[in-house]
C-alpha positions in Angstrom: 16.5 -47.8 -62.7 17.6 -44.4 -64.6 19.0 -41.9 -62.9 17.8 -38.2 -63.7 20.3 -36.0 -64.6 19.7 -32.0 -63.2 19.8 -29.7 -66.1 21.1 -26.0 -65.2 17.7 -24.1 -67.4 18.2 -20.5 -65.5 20.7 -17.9 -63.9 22.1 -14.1 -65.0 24.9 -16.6 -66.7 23.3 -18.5 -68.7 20.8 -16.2 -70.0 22.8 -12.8 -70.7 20.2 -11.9 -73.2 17.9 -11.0 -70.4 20.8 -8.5 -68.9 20.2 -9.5 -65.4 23.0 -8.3 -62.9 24.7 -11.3 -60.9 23.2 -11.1 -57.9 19.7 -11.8 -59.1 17.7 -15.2 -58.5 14.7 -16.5 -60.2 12.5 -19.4 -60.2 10.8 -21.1 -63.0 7.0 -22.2 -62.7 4.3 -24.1 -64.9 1.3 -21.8 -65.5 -1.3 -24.4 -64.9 -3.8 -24.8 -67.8 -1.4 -23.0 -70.4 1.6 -24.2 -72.6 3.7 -21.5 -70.7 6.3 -20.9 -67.5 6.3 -18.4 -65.6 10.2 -17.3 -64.8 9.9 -15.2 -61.7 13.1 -12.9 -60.7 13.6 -11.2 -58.0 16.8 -8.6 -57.6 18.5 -9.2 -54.6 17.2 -6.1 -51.9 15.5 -4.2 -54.7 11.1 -4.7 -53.8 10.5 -4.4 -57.5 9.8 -7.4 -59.2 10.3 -8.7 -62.9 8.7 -11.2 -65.0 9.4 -13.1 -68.0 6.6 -15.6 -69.8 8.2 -18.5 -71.9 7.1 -21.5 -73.6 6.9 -24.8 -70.8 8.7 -27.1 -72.8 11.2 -25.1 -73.9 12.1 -23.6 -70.3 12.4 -27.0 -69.1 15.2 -27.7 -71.6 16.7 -24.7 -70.9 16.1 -23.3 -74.1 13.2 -20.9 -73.8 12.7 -17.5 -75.5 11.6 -15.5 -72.7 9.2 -12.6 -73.2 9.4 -9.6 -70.4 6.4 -8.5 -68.9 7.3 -6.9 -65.7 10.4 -5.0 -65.5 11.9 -3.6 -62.1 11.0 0.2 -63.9 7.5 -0.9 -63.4 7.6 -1.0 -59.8 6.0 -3.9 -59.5 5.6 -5.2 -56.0 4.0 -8.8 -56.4 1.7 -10.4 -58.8 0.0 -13.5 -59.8 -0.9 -15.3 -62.9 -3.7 -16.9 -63.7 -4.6 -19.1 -66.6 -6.1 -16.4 -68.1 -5.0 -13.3 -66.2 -1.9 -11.9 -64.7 -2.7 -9.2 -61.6 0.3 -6.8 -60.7 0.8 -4.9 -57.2 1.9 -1.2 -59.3 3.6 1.0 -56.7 4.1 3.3 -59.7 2.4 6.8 -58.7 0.6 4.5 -55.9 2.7 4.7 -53.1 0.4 2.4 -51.6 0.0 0.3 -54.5 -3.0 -0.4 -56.8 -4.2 -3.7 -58.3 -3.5 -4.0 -62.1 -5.3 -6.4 -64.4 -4.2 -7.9 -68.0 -5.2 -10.9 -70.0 -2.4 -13.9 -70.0 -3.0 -13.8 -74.0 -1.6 -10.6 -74.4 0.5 -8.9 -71.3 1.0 -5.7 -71.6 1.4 -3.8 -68.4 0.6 -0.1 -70.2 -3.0 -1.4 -71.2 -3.7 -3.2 -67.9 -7.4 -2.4 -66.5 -7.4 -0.8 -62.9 -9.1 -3.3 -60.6 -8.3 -1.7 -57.1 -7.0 1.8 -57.1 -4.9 3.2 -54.6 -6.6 4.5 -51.7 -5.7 4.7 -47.9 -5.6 1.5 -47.4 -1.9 -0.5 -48.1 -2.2 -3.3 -50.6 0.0 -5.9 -49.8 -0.2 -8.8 -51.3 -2.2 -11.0 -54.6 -2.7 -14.2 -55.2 -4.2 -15.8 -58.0 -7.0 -19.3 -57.9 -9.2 -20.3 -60.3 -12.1 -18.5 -59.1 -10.5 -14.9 -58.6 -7.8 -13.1 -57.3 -7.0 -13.0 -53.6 -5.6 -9.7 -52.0 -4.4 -8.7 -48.8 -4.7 -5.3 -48.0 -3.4 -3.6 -44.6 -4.3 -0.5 -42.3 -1.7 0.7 -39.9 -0.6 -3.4 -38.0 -3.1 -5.5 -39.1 -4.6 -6.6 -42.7 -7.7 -7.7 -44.2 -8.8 -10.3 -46.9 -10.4 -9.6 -49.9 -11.9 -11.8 -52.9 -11.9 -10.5 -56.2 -13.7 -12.9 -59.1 -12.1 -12.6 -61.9 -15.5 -12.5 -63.9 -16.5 -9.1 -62.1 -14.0 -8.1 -60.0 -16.2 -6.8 -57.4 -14.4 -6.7 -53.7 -15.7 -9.6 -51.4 -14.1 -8.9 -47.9 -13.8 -12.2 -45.9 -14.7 -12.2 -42.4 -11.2 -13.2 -40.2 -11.3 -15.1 -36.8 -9.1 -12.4 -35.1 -6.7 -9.3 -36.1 -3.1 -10.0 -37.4 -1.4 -10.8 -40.0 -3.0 -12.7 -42.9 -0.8 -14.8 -45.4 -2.2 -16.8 -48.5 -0.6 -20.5 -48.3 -1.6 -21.7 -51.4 -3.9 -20.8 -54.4 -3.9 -22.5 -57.4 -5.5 -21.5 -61.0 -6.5 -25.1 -61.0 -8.6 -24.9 -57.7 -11.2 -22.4 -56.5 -10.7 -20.9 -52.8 -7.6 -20.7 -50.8 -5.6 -21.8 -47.4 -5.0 -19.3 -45.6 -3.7 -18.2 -42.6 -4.3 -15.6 -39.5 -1.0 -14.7 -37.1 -1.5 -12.2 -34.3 0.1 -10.6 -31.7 -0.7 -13.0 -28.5 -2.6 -15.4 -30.8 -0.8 -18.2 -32.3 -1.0 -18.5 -36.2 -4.5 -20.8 -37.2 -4.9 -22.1 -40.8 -7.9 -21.7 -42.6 -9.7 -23.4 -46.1 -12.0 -21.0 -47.9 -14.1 -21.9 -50.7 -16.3 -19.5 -52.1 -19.2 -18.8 -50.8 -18.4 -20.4 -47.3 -17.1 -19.4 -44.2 -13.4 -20.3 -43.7 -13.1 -23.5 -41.9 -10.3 -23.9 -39.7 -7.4 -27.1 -40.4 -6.5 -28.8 -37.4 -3.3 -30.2 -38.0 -2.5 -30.4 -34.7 -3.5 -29.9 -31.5 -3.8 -26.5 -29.3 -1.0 -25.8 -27.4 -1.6 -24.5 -23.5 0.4 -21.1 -24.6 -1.3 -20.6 -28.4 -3.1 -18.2 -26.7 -2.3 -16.9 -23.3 -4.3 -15.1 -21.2 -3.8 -11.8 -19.7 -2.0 -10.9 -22.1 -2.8 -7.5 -24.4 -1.6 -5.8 -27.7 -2.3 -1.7 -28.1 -1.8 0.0 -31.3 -1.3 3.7 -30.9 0.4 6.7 -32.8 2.9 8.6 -31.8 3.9 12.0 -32.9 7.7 12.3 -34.4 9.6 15.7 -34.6 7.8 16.5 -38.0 4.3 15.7 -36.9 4.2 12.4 -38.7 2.3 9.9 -36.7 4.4 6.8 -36.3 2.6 3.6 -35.6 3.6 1.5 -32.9 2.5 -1.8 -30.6 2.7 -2.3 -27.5 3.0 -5.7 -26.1 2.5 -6.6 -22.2 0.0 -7.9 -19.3 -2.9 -6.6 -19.1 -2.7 -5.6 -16.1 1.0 -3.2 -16.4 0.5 -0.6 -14.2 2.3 2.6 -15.8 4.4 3.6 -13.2 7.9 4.3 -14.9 9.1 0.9 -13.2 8.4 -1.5 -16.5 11.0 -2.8 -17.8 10.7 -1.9 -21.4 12.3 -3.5 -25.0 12.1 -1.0 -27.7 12.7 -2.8 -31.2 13.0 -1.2 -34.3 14.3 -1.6 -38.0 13.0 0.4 -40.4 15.0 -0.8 -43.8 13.9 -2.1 -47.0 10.1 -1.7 -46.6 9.6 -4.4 -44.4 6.9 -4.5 -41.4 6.9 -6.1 -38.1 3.4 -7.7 -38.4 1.7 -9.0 -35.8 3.0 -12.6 -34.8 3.0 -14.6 -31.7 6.2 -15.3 -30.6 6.4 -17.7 -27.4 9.6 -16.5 -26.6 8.1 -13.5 -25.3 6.1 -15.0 -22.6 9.4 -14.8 -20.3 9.7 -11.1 -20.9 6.0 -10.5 -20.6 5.2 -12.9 -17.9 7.0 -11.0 -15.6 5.7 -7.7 -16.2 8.1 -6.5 -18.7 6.6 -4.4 -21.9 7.9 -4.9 -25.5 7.3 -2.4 -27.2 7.5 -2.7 -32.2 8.0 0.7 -33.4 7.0 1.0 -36.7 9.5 3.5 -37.8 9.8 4.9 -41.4 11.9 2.9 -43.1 9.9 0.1 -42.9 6.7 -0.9 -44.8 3.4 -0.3 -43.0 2.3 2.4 -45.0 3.4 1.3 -48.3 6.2 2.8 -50.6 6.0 6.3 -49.4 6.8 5.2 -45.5 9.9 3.2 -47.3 11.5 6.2 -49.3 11.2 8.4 -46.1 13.9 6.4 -44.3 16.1 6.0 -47.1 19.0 7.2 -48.2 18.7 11.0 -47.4 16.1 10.6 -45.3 17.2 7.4 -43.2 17.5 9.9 -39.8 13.8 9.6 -39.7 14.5 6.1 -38.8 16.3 6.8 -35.5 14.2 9.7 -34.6 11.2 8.6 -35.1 12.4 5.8 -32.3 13.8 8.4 -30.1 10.1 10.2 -30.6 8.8 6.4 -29.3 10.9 6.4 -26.4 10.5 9.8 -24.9 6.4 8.7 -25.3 6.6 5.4 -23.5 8.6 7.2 -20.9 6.5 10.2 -20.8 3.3 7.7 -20.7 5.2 6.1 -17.9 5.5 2.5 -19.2 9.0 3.2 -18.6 11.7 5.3 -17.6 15.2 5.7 -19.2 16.3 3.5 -16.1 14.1 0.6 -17.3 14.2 0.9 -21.5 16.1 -0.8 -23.7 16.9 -0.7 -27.5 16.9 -3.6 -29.8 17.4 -4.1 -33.3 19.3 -6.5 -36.2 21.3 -6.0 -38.9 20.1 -3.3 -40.6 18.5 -2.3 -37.4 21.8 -1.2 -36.0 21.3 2.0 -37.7 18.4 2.6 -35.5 20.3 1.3 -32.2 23.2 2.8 -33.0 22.2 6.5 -34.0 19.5 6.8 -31.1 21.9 6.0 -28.8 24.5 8.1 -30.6 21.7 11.1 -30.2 19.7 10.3 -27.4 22.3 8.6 -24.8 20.0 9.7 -21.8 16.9 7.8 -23.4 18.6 4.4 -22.5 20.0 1.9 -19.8 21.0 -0.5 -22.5 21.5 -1.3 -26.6 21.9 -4.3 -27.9 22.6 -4.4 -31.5 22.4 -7.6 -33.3 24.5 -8.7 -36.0 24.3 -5.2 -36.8 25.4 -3.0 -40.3 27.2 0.0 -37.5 29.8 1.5 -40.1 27.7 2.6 -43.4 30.1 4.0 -45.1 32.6 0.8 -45.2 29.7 -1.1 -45.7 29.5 -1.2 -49.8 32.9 -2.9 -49.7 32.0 -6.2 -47.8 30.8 -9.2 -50.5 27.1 -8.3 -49.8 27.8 -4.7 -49.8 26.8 -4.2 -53.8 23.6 -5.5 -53.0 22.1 -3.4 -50.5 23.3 0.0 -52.8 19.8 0.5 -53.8 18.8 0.7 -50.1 21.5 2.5 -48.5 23.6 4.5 -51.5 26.9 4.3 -52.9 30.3 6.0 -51.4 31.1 6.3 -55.0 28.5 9.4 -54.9 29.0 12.7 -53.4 25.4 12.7 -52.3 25.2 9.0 -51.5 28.4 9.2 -49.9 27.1 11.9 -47.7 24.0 10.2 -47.0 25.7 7.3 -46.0 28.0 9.5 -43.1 25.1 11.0 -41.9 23.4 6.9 -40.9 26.8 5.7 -39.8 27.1 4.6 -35.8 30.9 4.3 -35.8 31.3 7.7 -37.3 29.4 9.5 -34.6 30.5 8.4 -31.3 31.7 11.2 -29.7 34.0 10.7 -26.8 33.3 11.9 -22.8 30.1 11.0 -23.7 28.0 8.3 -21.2 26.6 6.0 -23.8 24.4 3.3 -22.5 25.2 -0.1 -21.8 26.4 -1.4 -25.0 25.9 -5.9 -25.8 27.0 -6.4 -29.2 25.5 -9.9 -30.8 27.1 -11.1 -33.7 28.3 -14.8 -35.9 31.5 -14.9 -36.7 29.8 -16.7 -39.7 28.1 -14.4 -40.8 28.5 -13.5 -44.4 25.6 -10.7 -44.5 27.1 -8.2 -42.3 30.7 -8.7 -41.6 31.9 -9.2 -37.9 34.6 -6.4 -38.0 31.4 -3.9 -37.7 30.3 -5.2 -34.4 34.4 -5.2 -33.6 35.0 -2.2 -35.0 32.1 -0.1 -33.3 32.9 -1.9 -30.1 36.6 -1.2 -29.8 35.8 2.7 -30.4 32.7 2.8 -28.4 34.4 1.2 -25.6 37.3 4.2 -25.6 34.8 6.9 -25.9 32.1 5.9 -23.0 32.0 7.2 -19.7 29.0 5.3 -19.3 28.1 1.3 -18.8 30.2 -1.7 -20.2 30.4 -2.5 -23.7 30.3 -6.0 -24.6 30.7 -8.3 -27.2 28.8 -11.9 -27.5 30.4 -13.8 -30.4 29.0 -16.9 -31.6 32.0 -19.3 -33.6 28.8 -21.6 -35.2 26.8 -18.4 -36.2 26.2 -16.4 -39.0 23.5 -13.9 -39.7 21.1 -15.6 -37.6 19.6 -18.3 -40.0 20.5 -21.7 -39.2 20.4 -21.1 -35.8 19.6 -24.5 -33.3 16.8 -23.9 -31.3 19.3 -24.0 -28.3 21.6 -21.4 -29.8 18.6 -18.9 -30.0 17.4 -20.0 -26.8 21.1 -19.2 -25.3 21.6 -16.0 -27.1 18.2 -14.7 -26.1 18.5 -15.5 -22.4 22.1 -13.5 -22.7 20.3 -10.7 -24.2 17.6 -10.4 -21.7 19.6 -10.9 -18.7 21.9 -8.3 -19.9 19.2 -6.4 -20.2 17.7 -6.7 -16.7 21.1 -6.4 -15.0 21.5 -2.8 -16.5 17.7 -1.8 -15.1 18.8 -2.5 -12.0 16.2 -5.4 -11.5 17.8 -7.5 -8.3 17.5 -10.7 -9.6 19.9 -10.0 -12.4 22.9 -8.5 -10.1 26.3 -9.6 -9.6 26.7 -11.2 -6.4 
């Protein structure tokens, strides 16, 4: 029996010619139907894609000329290729991206054809089958499918079971149709095979479980004013039957970095929050993704206080609404999310009975000089710049804690492991938090066999989650939860 030998045929390395820096990643595929491979890179926090075509052999050996035909200046958000077509996501004076067409034979990005163009709507997502292109398109939470045949690209809109999020599991340019799937808020996430001209059909791969979808339970989607009059999306997660009294006790979650979205997905380990007539409450702060490039680059860098206040704006509503009351609400948010934790409650101390920032980035400005600190430049600025430097003090937790001042309950959550965001910011913000408060306790839950979360058993989760909530419910003031 022979035994293959792996062949190294990519990395910034190995191919300097392509002047990729080190922290990039790539993956190689076969376009199917054509002599060529696809070499796919993406640059480490950095949204914008790049894309290289190169002969299939060759790339195999590790000896391929690659051609660019994407590159990160293009603003390129996703794409798909096609044996005869490559479609490109353009965020390029399309904050909220248009759909961009060329022929495989000869890609040129400048000459591309303009086959959706932006519009109110967010365009999310492409994929590519034989039959047509397959794009997801969102407004405000929840998204919508669209087929696009690539002999007239003429929108098809296909009809969805529920709202939610929408995710293409495979297409192929040696298949028509799609799988597909639909994820919402209190509905569990269903698979679906389309073929054109059909309804999707669902795939049972298993069966339904008793909590895939629960009921009394109810998702809202409202707007709420910030400071500036921008209307900040947000969901609200709970029974049906809440009553708004003040007395709820209320989880406020935010993040708000890097253009990503909190889209609607079930998650069963809610249903112990919810089921007892807590509210959880996904504010879509700027920051974050839901309205395309534009809502990204107005929490960033210079702008990333629009991040924090647009939560503070989210929890004076709820209260004011009287899901809650600053008694009964707490803050939530990872990693980068600490930013938004840790300046509303450096801001807004009243708003809260308790933070719990996980495995959270707390001092900004020390940040750039942890291992993964180069990589997240583009997102957060460089000390090395007066007017990054500046930007980055102005976002940074540790730096603003002021002391005499009665901060909420403070639970920090962090793996020692963890070689995304350094441990010393959980310890660091802790130790000077702790000095300054006149307020409630500030803890620190460290995990020796964590790191940034990933990898995580499903009784580490469980553990950690049951901490956070508890600690949670002891600083409402809910009985159960008190110290006997």
């Amino acid at each position: 029996m022979s035994t293959r030998q792996a062949r190294p045929v990519f990395s910034p390395l190995r191919n300097p010619e392509l002047k990729l820096p080190l922290f990039a990643g790539g993956t190689i595929a076969e376009i199917p139907g054509t002599p060529f491979a696809a070499l796919n890179v993406s640059l480490g926090v950095d949204r914008n894609r790049v894309l290289f075509i190169g002969d299939i052999k060759a790339a195999t050996e590790g000896r391929a000329q690659w051609r660019k035909v994407i590159d990160a200046s293009d603003q390129v958000r996703d794409y798909a290729v096609t044996r005869d077509w490559i479609y490109a996501l353009s965020a390029k004076g399309a904050p909220r991206h248009r759909l961009l067409r060329m022929p495989l034979s000869a890609p040129e990005l400048a000459k591309a054809g303009v086959v959706v163009a932006a519009g109110d709507q967010v365009l999310v997502s492409v994929a590519g089958a034989r039959d047509g292109a397959y794009l997801i398109t969102r407004r405000g939470a929840t998204m919508q499918l669209t087929r696009l045949p690539h002999a007239a690209p003429q929108a098809q809109s296909i009809a969805l079971p529920f709202e939610g999020t929408v995710s293409v599991l495979s297409a192929d340019a040696n298949q028509d149709g799609m799988l597909f799937s639909v994820n919402g808020w209190t509905r569990a996430t269903q698979r679906f095979v389309y073929a054109p001209g059909s309804a999707p059909a669902p795939i049972t791969l298993a069966r339904a479980g008793a909590f895939d979808a629960p009921a009394g339970l109810v998702a809202r989607e409202v707007m709420v004013p910030a400071p500036d009059g921008t209307q900040i999306p947000v969901s609200i997660l709970g029974r049906a039957d809440v009553k708004r009294d003040g007395s709820n006790p209320t989880v406020l979650y935010g993040y708000g970095s890097y253009g990503i979205t909190e889209d609607p997905a079930f998650n069963p380990r809610l249903l112990a929050w919810l089921e007892r007539g807590g509210v959880y409450v996904y504010a879509h702060v700027r920051g974050g993704g839901i309205f395309g490039t534009e809502w990204h680059l107005a929490g960033h860098k210079a702008t990333k206080s629009n991040t924090w206040r647009d939560g503070i704006a989210v929890a004076q509503w709820l209260i004011e609404q009287k899901y809650t009351s600053p008694q009964r609400l707490a803050i939530f948010g990872g990693s980068a999310g600490g930013i938004f934790v840790g300046m509303a409650i450096n801001e807004r101390p009243d708003l809260f009975a308790a933070a719990v920032p996980a495995v959270p980035v707390m001092d900004t400005v020390r940040a750039e000089l942890d291992p993964n600190g180069l990589a997240n430049v583009p997102e957060f600025g460089t000390v090395k710049d007066p007017a990054g430097f500046k930007a980055l003090h102005a976002m940074s937790s540790y730096h603003h804690i002021m002391p005499g001042v009665r901060y909420p309950a403070v639970m920090l959550v962090h793996g020692v492991n963890d070689t995304r965001v350094a441990v010393w910011q959980s310890s660091k913000y802790a130790n000077r938090l702790a000095s300054a408060t006149t307020g409630g306790p500030v803890l620190m839950r460290l995990d020796y066999q964590l790191g940034h979360g990933g990898g995580a058993s499903r009784a580490q989760s469980q553990e950690q989650l049951v901490d956070i909530w508890s600690f949670m419910l002891w600083q409402m003031g809910v009985p159960e939860f008190q110290p006997k």
